[in-house]
VEXVEX-800996 format. One record per residue: residue number from 1; x, y, z of N, C-alpha, C, O, CB in turn; residue in one letter. Coordinates in steps of 0.1 Angstrom, whole numbers, padded with zeros to 4 digits, m for minus. Last residue first. Glycine has a CB too. Layout:
<dozas>
+-----+-------+-------+-------+-------+-------+-------+-------+-------+-------+-------+-------+-------+-------+-------+-------+------+
| pos |   n.u |   n.v |   n.w |  ca.u |  ca.v |  ca.w |   c.u |   c.v |   c.w |   o.u |   o.v |   o.w |  cb.u |  cb.v |  cb.w | code |
+-----+-------+-------+-------+-------+-------+-------+-------+-------+-------+-------+-------+-------+-------+-------+-------+------+
| NUM |     X |     Y |     Z |     X |     Y |     Z |     X |     Y |     Z |     X |     Y |     Z |     X |     Y |     Z |    a |
...
+-----+-------+-------+-------+-------+-------+-------+-------+-------+-------+-------+-------+-------+-------+-------+-------+------+
</dozas>
This chain:
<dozas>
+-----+-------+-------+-------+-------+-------+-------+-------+-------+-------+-------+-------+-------+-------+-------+-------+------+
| pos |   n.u |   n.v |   n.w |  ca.u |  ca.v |  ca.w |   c.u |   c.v |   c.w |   o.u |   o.v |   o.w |  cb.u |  cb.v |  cb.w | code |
+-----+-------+-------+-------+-------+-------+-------+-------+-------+-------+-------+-------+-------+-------+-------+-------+------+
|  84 |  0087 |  0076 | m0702 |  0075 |  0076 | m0712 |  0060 |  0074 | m0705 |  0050 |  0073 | m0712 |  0078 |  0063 | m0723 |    x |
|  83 |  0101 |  0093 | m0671 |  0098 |  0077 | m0680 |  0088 |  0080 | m0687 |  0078 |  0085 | m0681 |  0094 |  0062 | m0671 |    x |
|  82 |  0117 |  0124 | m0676 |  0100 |  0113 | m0667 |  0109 |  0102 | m0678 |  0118 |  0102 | m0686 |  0072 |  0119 | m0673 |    x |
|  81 |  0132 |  0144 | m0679 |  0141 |  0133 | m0669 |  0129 |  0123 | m0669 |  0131 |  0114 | m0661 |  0148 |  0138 | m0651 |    x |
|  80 |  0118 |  0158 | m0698 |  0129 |  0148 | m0704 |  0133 |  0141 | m0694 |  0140 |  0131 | m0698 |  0140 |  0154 | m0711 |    x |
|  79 |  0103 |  0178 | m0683 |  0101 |  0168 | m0684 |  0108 |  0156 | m0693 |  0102 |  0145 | m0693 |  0092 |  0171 | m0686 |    x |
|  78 |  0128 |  0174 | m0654 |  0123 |  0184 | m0665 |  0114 |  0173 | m0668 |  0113 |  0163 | m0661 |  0134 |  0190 | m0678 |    x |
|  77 |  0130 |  0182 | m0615 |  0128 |  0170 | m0632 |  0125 |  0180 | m0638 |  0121 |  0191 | m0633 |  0114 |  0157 | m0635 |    x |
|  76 |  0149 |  0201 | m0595 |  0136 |  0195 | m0602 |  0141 |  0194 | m0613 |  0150 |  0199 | m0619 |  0122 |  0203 | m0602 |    x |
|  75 |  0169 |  0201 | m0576 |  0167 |  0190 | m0575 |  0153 |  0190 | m0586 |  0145 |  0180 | m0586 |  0166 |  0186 | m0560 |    x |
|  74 |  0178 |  0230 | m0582 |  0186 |  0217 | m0586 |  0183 |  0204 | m0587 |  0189 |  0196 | m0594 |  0195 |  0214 | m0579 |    x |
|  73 |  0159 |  0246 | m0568 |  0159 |  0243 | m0584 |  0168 |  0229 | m0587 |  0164 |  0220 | m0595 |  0165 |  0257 | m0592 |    x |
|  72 |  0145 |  0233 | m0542 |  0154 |  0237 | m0545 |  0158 |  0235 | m0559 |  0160 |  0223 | m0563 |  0161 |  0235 | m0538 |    x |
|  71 |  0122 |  0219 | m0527 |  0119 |  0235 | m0537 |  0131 |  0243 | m0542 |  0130 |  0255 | m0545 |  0111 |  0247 | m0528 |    x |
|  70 |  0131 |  0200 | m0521 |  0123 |  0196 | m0534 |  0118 |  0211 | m0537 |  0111 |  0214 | m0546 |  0109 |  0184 | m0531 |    x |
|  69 |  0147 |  0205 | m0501 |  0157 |  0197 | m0515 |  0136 |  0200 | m0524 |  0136 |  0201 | m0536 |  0168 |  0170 | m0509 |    x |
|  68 |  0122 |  0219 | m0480 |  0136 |  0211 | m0486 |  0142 |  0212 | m0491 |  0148 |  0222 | m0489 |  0137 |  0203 | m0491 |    x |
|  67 |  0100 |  0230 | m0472 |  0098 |  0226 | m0485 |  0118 |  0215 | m0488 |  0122 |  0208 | m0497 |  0094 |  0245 | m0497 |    x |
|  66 |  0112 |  0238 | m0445 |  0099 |  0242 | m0450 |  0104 |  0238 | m0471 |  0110 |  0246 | m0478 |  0095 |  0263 | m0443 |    x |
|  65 |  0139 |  0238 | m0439 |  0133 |  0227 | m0438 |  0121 |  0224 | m0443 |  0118 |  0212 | m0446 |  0132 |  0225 | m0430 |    x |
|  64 |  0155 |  0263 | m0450 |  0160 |  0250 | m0445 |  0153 |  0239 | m0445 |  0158 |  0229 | m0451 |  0164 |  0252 | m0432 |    x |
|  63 |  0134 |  0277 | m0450 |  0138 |  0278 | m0462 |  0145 |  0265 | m0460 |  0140 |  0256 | m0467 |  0147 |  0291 | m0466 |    x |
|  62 |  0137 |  0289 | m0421 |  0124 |  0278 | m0425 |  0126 |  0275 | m0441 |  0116 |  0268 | m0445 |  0107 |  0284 | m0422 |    x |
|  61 |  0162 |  0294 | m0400 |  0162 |  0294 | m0417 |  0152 |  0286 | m0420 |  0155 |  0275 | m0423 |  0174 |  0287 | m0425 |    x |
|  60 |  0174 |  0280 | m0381 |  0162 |  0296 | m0378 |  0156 |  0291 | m0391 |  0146 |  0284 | m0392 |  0169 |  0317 | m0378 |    x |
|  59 |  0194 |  0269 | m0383 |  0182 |  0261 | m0375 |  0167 |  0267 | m0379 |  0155 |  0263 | m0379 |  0186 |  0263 | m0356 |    x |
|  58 |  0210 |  0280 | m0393 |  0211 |  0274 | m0405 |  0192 |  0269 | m0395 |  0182 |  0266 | m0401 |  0228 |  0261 | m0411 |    x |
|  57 |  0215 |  0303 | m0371 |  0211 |  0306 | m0382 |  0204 |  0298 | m0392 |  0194 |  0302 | m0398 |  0221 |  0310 | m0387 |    x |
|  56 |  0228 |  0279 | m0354 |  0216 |  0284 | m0350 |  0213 |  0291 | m0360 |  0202 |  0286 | m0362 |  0216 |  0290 | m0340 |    x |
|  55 |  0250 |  0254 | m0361 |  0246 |  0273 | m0366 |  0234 |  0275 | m0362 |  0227 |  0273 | m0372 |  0246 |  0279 | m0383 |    x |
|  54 |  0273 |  0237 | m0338 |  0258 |  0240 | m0345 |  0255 |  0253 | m0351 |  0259 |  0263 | m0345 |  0246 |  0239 | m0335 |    x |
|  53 |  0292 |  0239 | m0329 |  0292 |  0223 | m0336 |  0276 |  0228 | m0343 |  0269 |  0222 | m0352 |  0293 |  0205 | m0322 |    x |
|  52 |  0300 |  0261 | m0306 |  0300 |  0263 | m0325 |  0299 |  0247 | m0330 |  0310 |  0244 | m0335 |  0318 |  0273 | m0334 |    x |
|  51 |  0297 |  0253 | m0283 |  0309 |  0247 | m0291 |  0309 |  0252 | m0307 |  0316 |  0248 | m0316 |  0308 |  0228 | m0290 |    x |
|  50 |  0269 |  0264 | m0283 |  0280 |  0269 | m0279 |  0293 |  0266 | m0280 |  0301 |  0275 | m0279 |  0279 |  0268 | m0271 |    x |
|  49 |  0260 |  0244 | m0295 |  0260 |  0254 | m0300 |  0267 |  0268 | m0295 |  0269 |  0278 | m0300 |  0248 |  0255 | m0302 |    x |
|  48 |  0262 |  0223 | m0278 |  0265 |  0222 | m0289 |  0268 |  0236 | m0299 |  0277 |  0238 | m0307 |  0255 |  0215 | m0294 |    x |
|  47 |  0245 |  0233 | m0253 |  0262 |  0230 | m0253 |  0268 |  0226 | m0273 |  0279 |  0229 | m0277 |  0265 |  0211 | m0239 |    x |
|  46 |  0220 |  0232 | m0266 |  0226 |  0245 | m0258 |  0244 |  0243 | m0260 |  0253 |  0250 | m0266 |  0220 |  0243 | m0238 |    x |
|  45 |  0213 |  0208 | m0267 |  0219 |  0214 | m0278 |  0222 |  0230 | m0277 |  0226 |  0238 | m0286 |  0209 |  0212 | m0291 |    x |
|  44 |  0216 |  0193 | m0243 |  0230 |  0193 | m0254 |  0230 |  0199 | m0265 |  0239 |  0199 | m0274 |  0234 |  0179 | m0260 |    x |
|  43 |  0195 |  0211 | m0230 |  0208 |  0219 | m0227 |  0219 |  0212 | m0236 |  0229 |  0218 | m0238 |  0213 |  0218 | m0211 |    x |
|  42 |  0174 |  0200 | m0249 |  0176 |  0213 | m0249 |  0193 |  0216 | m0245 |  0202 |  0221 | m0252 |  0163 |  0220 | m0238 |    x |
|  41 |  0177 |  0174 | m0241 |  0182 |  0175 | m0251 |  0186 |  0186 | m0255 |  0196 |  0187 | m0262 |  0176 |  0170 | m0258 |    x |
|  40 |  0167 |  0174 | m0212 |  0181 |  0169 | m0214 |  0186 |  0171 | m0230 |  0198 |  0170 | m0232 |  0182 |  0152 | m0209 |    x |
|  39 |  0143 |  0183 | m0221 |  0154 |  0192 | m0209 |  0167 |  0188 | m0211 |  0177 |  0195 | m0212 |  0151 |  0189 | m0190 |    x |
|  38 |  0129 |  0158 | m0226 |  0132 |  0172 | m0231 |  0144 |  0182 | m0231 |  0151 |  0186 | m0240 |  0126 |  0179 | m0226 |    x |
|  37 |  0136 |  0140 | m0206 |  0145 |  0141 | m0218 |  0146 |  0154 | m0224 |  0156 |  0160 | m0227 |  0140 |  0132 | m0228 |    x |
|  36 |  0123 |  0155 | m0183 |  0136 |  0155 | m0187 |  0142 |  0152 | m0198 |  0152 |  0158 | m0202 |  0141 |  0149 | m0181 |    x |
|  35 |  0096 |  0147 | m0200 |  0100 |  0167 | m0199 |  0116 |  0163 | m0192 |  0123 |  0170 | m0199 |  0087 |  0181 | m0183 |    x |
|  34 |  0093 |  0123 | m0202 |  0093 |  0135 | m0215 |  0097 |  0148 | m0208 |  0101 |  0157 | m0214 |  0076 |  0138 | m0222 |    x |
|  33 |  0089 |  0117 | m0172 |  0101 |  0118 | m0180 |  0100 |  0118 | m0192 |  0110 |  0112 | m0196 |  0109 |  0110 | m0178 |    x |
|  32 |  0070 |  0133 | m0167 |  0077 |  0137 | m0160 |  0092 |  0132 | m0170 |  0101 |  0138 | m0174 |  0074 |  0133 | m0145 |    x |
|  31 |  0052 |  0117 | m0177 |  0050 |  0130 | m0181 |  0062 |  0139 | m0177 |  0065 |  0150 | m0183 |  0038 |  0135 | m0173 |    x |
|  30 |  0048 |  0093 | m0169 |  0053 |  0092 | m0184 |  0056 |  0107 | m0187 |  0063 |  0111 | m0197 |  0040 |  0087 | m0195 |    x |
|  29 |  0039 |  0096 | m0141 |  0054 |  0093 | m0148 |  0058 |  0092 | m0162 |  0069 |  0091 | m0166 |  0058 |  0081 | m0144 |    x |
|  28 |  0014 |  0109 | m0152 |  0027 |  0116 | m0148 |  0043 |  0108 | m0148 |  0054 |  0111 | m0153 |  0024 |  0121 | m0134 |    x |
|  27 |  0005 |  0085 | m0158 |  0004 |  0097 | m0168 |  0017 |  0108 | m0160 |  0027 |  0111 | m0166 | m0015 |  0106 | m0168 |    x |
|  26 |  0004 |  0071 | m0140 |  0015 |  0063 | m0145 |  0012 |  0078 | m0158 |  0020 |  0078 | m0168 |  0012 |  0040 | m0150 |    x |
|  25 | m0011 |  0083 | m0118 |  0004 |  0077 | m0115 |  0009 |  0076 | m0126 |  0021 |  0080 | m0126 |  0005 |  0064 | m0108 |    x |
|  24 | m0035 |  0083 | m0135 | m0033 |  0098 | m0131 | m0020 |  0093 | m0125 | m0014 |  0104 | m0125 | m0044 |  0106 | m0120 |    x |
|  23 | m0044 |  0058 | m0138 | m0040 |  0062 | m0149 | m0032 |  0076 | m0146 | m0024 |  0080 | m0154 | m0052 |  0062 | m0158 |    x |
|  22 | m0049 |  0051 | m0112 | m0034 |  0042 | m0116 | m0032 |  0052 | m0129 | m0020 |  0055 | m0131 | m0035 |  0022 | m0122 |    x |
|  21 | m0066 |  0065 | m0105 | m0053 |  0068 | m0096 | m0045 |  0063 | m0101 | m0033 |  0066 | m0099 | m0053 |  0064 | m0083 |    x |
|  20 | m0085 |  0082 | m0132 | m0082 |  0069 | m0122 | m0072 |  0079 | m0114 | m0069 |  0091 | m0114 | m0074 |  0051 | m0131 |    x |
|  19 | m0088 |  0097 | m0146 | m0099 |  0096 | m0141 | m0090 |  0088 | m0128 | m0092 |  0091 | m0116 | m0112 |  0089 | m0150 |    x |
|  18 | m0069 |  0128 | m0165 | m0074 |  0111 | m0161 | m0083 |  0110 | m0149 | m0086 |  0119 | m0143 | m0061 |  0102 | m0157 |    x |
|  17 | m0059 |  0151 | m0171 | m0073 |  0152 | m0179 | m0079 |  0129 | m0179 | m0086 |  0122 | m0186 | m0067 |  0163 | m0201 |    x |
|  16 | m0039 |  0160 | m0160 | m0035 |  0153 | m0173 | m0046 |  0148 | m0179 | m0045 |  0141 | m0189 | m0025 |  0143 | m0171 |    x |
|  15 | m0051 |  0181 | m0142 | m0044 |  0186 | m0154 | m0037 |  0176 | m0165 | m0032 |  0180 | m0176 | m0033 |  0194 | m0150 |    x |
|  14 | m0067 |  0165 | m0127 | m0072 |  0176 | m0133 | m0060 |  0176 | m0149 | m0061 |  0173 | m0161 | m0072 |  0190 | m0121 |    x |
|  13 | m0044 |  0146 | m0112 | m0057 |  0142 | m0130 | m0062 |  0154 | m0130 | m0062 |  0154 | m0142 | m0072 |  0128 | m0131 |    x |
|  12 | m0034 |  0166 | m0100 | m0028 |  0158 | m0108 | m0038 |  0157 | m0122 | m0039 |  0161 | m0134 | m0025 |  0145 | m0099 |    x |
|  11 | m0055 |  0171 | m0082 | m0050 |  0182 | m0095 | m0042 |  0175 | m0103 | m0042 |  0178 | m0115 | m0041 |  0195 | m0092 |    x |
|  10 | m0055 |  0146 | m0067 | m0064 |  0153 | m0076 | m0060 |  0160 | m0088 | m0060 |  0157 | m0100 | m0071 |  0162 | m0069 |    x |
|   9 | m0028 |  0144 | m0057 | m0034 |  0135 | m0069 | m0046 |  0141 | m0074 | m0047 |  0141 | m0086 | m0038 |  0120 | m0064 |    x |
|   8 | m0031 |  0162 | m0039 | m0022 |  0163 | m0054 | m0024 |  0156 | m0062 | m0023 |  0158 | m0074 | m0009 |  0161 | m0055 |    x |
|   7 | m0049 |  0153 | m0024 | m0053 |  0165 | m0029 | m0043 |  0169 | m0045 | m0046 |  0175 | m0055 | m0049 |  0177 | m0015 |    x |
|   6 | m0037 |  0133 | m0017 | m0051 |  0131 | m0025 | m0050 |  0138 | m0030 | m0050 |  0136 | m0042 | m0062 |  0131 | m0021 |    x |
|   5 | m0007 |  0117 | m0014 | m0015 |  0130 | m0014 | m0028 |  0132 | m0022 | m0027 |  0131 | m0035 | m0007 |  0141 | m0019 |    x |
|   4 | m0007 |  0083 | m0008 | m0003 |  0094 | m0018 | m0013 |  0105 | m0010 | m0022 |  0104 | m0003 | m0008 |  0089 | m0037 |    x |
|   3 |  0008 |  0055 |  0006 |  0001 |  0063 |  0009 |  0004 |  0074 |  0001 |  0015 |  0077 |  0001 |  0002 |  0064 |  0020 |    x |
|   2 |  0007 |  0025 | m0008 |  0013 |  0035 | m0010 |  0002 |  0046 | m0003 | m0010 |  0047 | m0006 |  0018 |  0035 | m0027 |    x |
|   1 |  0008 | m0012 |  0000 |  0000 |  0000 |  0000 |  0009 |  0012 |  0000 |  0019 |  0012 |  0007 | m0010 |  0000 |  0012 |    x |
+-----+-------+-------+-------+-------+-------+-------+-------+-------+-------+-------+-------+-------+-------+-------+-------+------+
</dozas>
């Protein structure tokens, strides 16, 4: 038997929007460690980019990722590159 805080367990499932006690335990533990990994990825790319190993410029740049290689002229077919 685990003695828990009701009252935290309440708000607990308030805010992860569960009914139970097991589902409102095991939502936060799932919850808690998404937000360290989080956290843990934020500060290696904190430290990365402080090592200059990253350009934050090239990160910003939605030109970068927003359409790709496929809105970059180099990469489009003519119609002589199709198959018949």
């Amino acid at each position: 038997m685990i003695d828990l805080d009701d009252e935290a367990l309440e708000a607990a499932a308030i805010e992860l929007g569960t009914t139970t006690k097991r589902d409102t335990i095991n939502a936060a533990l799932r919850e808690i460690t998404e937000r360290n990994r989080r956290a843990r990825a934020l500060q290696e790319l904190r430290t990365l980019v402080a090592d200059g190993a990253v350009d934050v410029e090239v990160l910003l740049d939605k030109r970068a990722y927003r359409g790709g290689l496929a809105e970059d002229d180099r990469w489009r077919h003519t119609d002589e590159d199709r198959e018949p």
